[in-house]
C-alpha positions in Angstrom: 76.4 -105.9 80.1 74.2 -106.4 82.7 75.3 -108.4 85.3 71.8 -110.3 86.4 70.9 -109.6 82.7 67.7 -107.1 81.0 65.2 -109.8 82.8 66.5 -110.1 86.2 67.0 -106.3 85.9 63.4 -105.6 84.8 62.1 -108.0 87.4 60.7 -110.3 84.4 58.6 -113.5 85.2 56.6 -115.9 83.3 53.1 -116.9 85.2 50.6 -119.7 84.4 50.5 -122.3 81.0 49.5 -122.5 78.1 50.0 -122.3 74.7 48.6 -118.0 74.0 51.7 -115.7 75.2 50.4 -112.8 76.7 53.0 -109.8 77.5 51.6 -107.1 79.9 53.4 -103.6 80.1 52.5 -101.2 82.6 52.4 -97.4 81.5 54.1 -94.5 83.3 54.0 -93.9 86.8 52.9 -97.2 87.2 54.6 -100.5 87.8 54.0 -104.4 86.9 51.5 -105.0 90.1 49.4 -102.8 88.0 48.0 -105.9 86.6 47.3 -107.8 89.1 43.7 -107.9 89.1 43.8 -109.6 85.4 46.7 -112.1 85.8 44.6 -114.1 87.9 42.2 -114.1 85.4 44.4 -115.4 82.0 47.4 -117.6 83.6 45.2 -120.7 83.8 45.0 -120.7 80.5 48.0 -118.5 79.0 51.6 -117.9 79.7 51.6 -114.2 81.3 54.7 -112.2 80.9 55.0 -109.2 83.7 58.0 -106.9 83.9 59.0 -103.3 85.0 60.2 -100.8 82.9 63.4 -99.2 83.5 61.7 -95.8 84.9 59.6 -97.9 87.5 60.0 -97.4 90.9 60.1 -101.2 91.0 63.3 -101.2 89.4 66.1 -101.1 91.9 69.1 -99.6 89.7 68.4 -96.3 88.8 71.2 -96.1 86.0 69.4 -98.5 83.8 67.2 -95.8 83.0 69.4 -93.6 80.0 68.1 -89.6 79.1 68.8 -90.2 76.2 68.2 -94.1 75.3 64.9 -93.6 77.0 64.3 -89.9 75.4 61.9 -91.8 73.0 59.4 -94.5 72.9 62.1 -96.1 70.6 64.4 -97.2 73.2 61.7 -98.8 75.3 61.4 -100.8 72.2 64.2 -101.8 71.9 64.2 -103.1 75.8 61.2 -105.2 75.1 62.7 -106.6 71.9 66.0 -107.8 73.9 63.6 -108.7 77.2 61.5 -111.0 74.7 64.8 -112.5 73.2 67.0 -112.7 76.8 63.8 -114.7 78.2 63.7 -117.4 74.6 60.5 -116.1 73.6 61.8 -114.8 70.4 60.2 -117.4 68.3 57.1 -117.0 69.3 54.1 -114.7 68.5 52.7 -112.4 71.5 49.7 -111.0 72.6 51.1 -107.8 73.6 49.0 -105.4 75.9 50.4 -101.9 76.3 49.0 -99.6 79.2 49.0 -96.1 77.8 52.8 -94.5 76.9 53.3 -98.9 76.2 50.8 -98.6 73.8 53.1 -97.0 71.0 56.4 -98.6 72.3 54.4 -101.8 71.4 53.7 -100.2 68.1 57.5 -99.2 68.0 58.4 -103.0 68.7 55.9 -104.3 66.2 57.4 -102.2 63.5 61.0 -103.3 64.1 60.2 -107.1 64.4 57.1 -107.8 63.5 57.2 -111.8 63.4 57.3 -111.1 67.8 53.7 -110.2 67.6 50.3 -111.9 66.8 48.0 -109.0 68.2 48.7 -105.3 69.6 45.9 -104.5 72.6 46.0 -100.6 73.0 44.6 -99.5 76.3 44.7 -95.8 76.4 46.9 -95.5 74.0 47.9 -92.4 72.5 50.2 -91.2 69.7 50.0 -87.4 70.6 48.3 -86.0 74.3 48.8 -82.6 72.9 46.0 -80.8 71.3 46.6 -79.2 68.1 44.9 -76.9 65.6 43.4 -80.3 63.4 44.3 -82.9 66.3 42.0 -83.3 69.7 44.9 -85.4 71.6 43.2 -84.1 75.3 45.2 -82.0 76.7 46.1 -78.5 76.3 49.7 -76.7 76.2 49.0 -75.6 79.7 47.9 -78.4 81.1 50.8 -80.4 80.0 53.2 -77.3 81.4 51.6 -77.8 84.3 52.0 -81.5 84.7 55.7 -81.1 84.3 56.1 -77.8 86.7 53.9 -79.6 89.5 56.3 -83.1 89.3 59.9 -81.0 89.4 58.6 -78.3 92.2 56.5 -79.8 94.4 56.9 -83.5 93.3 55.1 -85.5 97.1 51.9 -83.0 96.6 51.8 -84.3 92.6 51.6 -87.7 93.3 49.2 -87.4 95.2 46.8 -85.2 93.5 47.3 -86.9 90.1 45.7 -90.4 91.1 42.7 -88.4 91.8 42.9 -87.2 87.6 43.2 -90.3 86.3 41.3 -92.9 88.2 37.7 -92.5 89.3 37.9 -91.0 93.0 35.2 -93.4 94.1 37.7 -96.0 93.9 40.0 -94.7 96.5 42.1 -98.3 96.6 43.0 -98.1 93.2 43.8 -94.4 93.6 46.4 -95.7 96.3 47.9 -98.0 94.5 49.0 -95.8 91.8 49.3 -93.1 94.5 52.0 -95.3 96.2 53.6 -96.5 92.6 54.2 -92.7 91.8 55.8 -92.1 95.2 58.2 -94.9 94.3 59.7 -93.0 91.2 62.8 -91.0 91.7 61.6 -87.3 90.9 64.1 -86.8 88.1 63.2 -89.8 86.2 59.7 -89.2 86.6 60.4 -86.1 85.0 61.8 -87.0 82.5 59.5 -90.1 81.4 56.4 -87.0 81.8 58.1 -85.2 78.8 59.0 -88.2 77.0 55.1 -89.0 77.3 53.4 -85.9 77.0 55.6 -84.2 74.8 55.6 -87.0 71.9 54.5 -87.3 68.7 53.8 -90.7 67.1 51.3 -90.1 64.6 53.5 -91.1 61.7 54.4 -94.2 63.3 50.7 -95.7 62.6 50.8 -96.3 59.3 53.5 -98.8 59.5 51.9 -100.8 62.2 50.4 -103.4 60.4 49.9 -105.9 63.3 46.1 -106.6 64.2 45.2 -104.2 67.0 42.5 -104.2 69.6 42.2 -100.6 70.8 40.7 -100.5 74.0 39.5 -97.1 74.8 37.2 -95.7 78.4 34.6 -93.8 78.2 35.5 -90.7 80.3 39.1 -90.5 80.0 41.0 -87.4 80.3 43.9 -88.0 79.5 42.9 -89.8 76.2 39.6 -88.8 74.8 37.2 -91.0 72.8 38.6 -89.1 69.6 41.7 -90.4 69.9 40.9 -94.1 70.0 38.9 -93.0 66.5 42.1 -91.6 65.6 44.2 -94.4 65.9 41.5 -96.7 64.1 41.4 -94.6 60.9 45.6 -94.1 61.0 46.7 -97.9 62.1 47.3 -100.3 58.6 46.4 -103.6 59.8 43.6 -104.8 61.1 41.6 -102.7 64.4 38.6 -102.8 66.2 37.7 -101.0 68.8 36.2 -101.3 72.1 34.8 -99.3 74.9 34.8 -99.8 78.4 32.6 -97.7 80.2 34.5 -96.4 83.3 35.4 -93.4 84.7 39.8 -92.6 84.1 42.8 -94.1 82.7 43.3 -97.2 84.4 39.9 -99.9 83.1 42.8 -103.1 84.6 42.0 -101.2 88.2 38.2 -99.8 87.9 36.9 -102.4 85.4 39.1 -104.8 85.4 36.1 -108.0 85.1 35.1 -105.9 81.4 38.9 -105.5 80.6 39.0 -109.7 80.8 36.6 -110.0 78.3 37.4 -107.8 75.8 41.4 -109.5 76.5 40.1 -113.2 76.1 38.4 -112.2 72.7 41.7 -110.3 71.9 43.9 -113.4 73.0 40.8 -116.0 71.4 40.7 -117.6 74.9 36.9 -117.1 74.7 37.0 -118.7 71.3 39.3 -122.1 72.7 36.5 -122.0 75.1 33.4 -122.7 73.2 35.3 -125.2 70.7 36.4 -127.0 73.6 
């Protein structure tokens, strides 16, 4: 096994107190600091979990990261199930907040062990990006082939032009921090994790999640479209609601992270604590 253990190896930590358990898990091309904007903003009053997925940048040994463990969302589900159980938090319920391609390994997770989790929060989640004859997922065929031609031939010039996409250009910091979190990928990985993402299909998968979900959902995303988040309310079993953030991109926890915070404390029922207290 691993010598330092899943943790150490995912760069797991535990901030603030309290008695809500909040996991936060970064999406792809993006690492744990991701978050840091909101951590800030829920450790006085909750126990924040922060970690790195395999494919991270963040993550020093590369061979963590398996083709074909880590082929499907299934196998990062199984990581967060053993990260949850190395660290003792096994017996109790989470808060879990997925980022995009977490969004459905959370759902995966949920599935498989379902007493780990209070509350799924979706932001930008997505079962399918692909469009389809009866399914608007946002992108096209060629847009996706182009993704993945751009990231194995020309893989510096991609990361820097696809911050630009995703995150509202009028927030060039937060265009630089996923810029440089990109840049810290190894190219073949990052290949690999873009088809794992892109190319997926989870649709099925929602009507076994029967987890209370908050799907959070931007209101000029374009990677994950408005009918998506519509999508996933009508398809998910247990009980959703939705909300919108209005912000321009991908990433709300960098361009609207103060609106993100409220619609978490509601999610988490720190707002709720607050008023009875």
């Amino acid at each position: 096994m691993l010598e330092k253990g899943l943790a150490g190896a995912m760069n797991a930590r535990v901030a603030g107190s309290g008695s809500e358990l909040v996991v936060l898990a970064h999406g792809f091309g993006a690492d744990q600091s991701i978050w840091d904007k909101i951590v800030p903003c829920l450790t006085g009053r909750s126990r924040v979990v922060l970690f790195d997925w395999v494919f991270s940048g963040a993550v020093e040994d590369e061979e963590l990261f398996d083709p074909v463990r880590h082929g499907s969302f299934g196998g990062f589900a199984d990581d967060l199930i053993g990260l949850l159980e190395e660290m003792g938090l096994e017996n109790e319920e989470c808060v879990f907040v997925g980022h995009s391609l977490a969004c459905m390994v959370g759902c995966i997770a949920s599935v498989r062990r379902p007493e780990l989790f209070k509350k799924l929060v979706l932001v930008g989640g997505s079962p399918r990006y692909m469009n389809t004859e009866d399914y608007e997922g946002g992108l096209k065929p060629s847009d996706i082939d182009n993704i993945l031609s751009n990231i194995e031939t020309n893989f510096d010039a991609w990361t820097a032009f696809f911050p630009t996409l995703v995150i509202d250009p009028a927030d060039p910091s937060s265009v630089a921090k996923l810029q440089k979190s990109l840049r810290r990928m190894r190219p073949h990985i990052a290949l690999q994790m873009a088809k794992t993402t892109f190319l997926c299909d989870e649709r099925e998968l929602l009507g076994k999640v029967a987890t209370s979900c908050t799907i959070v959902q931007a209101t000029n995303d374009m990677v994950v479209p408005m009918s998506v988040a519509e999508y996933l309310r009508r398809r998910i079993t247990g009980k959703t609601a939705l909300e919108v953030i209005e912000c321009e991109g991908h990433f709300p926890q960098l361009t609207a992270h103060g609106r993100l915070v409220e619609v978490l404390e509601d999610a988490i029922g720190l707002r709720d604590a607050e008023e009875e207290s």
